[in-house]
N, C-alpha and C positions, 0 to 999 in steps of 0.2 A: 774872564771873558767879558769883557766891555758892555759886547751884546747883547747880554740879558737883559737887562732894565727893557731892550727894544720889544721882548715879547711877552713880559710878565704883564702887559694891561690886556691878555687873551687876541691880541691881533695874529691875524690871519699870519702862516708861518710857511714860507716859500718851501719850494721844493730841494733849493740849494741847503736853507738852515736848518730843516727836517736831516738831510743829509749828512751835515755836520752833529748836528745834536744824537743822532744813531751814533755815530763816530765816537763820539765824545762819552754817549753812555757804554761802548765797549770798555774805554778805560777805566771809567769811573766804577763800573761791575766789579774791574778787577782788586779796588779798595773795597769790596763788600756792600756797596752802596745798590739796592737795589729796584727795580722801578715796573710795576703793574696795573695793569690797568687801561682803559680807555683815554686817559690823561698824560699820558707819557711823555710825553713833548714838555708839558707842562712839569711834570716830576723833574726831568732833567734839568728844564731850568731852574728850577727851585733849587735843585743840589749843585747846582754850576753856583748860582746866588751865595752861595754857602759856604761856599769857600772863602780862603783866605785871597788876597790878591797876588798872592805869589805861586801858590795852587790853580789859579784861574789861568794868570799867566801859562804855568808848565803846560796845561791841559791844552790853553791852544797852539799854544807852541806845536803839539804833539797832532792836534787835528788837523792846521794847517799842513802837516808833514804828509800826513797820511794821502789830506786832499790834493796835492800837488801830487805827490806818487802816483794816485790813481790815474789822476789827468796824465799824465807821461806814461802808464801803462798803456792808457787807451791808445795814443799817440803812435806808441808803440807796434801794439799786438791788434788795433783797432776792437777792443769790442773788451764790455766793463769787467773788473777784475773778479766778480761774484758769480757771473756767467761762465766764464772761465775754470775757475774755481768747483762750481756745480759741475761741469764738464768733467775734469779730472775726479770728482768724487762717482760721476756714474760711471766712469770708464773705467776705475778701480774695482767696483763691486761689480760689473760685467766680469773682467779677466778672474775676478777671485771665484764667480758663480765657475766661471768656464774651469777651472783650476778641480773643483767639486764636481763638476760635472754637473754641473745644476742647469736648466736653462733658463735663458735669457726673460723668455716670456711670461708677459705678464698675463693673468687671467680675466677675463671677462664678464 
């Protein structure tokens, strides 16, 4: 990723490449790479850095994919793919609660 040099001198990091760089840390998680702390933004890029240039390439090959997908979900189904997502996760353990006989409600 070309980009990182853009945010390694601590400048302020939009909401779009926040965006990208969560993206980018799900795959990178998935090679055991992993990233804690109040600095996170900055870990990511450090391990984007890190890479090889052919490894950078793949990874954004891979985020751009993701972030186009999304965009065309939204296009789509109108409304972000995590909300969506959240949705079928609460509406799953509703029917499973109702399935138990459990109820729904929450306590106060």
């Amino acid at each position: 990723m070309n980009d990182v040099h853009l945010f390694q001198n601590h400048q302020e990091i939009s909401d779009k490449g926040k965006h990208r760089l969560r993206i980018a840390a799900r795959f990178l998680r998935q090679r055991d790479f992993r990233f804690d702390g109040a600095d996170f933004y900055q870990q990511v890029i450090k391990t984007i850095a890190g890479l090889d240039q052919v490894s950078q390439e793949h990874l954004r090959g891979l985020v751009d994919w993701i972030e186009e997908y999304e965009i065309s979900e939204r296009e789509i189904f109108g409304e972000p793919t995590r909300s969506r997502a959240r949705k079928r996760k609460n509406n799953a353990g509703r029917k499973r609660a109702l399935r138990v006989g459990v109820s729904d409600a929450r306590p106060e």
